[in-house]
C-alpha positions in Angstrom: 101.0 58.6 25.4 102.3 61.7 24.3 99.9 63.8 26.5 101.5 63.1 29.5 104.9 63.4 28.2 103.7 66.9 27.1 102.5 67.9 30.4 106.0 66.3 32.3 107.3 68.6 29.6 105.5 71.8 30.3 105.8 71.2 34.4 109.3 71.1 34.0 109.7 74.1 31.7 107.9 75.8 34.2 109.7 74.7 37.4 112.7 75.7 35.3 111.8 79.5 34.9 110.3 79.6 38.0 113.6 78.8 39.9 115.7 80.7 37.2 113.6 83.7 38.2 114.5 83.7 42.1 117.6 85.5 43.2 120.0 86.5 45.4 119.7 89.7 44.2 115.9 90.0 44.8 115.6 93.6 46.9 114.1 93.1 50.5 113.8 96.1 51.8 113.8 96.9 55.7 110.4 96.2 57.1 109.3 99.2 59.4 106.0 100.3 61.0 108.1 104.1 61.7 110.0 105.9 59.1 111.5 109.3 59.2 114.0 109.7 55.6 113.5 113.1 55.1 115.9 114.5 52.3 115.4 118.5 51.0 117.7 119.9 48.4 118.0 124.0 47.2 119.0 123.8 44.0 120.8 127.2 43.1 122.0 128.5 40.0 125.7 130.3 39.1 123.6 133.7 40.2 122.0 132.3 43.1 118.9 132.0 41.9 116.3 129.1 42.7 116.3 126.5 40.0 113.3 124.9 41.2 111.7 128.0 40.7 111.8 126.9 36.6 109.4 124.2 35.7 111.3 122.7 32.3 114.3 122.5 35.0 111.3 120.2 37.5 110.0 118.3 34.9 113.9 116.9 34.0 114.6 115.9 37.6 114.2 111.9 37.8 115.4 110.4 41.5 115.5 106.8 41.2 116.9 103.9 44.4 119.8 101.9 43.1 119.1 98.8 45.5 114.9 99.1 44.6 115.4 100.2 41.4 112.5 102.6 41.5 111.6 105.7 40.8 110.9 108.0 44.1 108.3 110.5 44.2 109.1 114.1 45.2 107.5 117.2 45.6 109.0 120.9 45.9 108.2 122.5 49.0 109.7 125.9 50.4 112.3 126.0 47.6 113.3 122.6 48.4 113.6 119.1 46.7 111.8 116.6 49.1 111.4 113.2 49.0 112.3 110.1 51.0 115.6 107.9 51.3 115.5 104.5 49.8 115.3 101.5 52.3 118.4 99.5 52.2 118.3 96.0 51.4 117.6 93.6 54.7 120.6 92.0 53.9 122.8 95.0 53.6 121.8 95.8 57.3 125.1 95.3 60.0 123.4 94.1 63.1 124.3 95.0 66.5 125.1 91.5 68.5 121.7 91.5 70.6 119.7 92.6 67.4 118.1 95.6 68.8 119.7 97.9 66.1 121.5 98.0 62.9 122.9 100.8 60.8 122.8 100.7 56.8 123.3 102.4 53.6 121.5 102.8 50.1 122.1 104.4 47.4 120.3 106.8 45.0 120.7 109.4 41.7 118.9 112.6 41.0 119.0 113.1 37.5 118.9 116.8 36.4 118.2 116.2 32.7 121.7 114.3 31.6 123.8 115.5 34.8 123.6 113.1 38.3 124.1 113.3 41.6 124.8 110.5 43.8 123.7 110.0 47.0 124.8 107.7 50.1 122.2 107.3 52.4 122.8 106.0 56.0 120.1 104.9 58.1 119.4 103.8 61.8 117.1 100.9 62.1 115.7 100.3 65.5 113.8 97.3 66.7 110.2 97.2 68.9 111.7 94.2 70.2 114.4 92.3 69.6 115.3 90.4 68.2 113.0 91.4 65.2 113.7 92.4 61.5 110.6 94.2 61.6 108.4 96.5 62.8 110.5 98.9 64.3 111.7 102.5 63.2 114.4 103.9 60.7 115.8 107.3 61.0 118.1 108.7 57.7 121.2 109.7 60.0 123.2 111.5 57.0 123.9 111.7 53.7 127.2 112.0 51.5 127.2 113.8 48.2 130.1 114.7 46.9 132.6 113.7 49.2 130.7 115.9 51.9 128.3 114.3 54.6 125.5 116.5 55.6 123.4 114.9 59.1 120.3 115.4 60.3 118.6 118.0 61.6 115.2 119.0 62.6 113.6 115.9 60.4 115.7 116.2 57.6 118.9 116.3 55.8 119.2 119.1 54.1 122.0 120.4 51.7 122.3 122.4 48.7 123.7 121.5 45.3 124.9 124.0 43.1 124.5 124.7 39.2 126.6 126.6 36.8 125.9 128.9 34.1 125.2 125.6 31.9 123.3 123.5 34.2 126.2 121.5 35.2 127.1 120.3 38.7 
């Protein structure tokens, strides 16, 4: 008798966890078969010089998606920071009324060692067909740092952050 009551009890511990574990908060990102998110970044010191010129300075830099909470991979190419914006959340995503297009945001922080920027990312998502949630392309339109919105161009946002004599922002 107590081998079934053991199992009951084990099914339900399970089923427990198992529904504990799903959540609104679970990140969905935008499903796309087309993706151009482009972001490149000068990073220039207090004399003008190129910071990603310094490897210690590369090996500190850590970009990471707030709504994925992962870390993005980046390369340095012409003097430039590159990587990709971070999908925002399906949810997140305004709709136009027929469902052919819909405009979001997501947001993300370089880390330089201990100091952060933070980036607003807005995207364009547009359908193959409506009214579908997937499949279609997203464009990075602009992004905000610092109170200042830089758009796209030629593929990319592109901006520049500047240092001080300390490595601050």
């Amino acid at each position: 008798m107590k081998h079934p009551f053991f199992g009951i009890s084990v099914l339900a511990l399970i089923s427990a966890l198992l529904l504990s574990s799903c959540s609104k908060d679970e990140y969905i990102p935008v499903q796309v078969s087309k993706k151009s998110l482009n972001i490149e970044i000068e990073c220039v010191g207090a004399k003008g010089e190129n910071r990603l010129a310094d490897k210690a300075f590369i090996d500190k830099i850590k970009i990471e998606g707030e709504n994925s909470h992962s870390n993005i991979k980046f390369t340095i190419s012409n003097n430039r920071l590159c990587f990709e914006a971070d999908l925002p959340d399906q949810n997140d995503m305004k709709w136009s009324k027929d469902r052919c297009e819909a405009t979001g945001m997501s947001k993300m922080t370089i880390k330089f060692g201990k100091q952060k920027a933070s980036l607003n990312c807005f995207v364009k998502y547009v359908a193959n067909r409506a009214p579908l949630v997937s499949g279609g392309s997203v464009t990075l339109e602009e992004v905000e740092y610092k109170g200042t919105t830089y758009k796209r161009s030629a593929g990319a946002v592109s901006f520049k952050i500047q240092f001080n004599k300390d490595d601050r922002l």
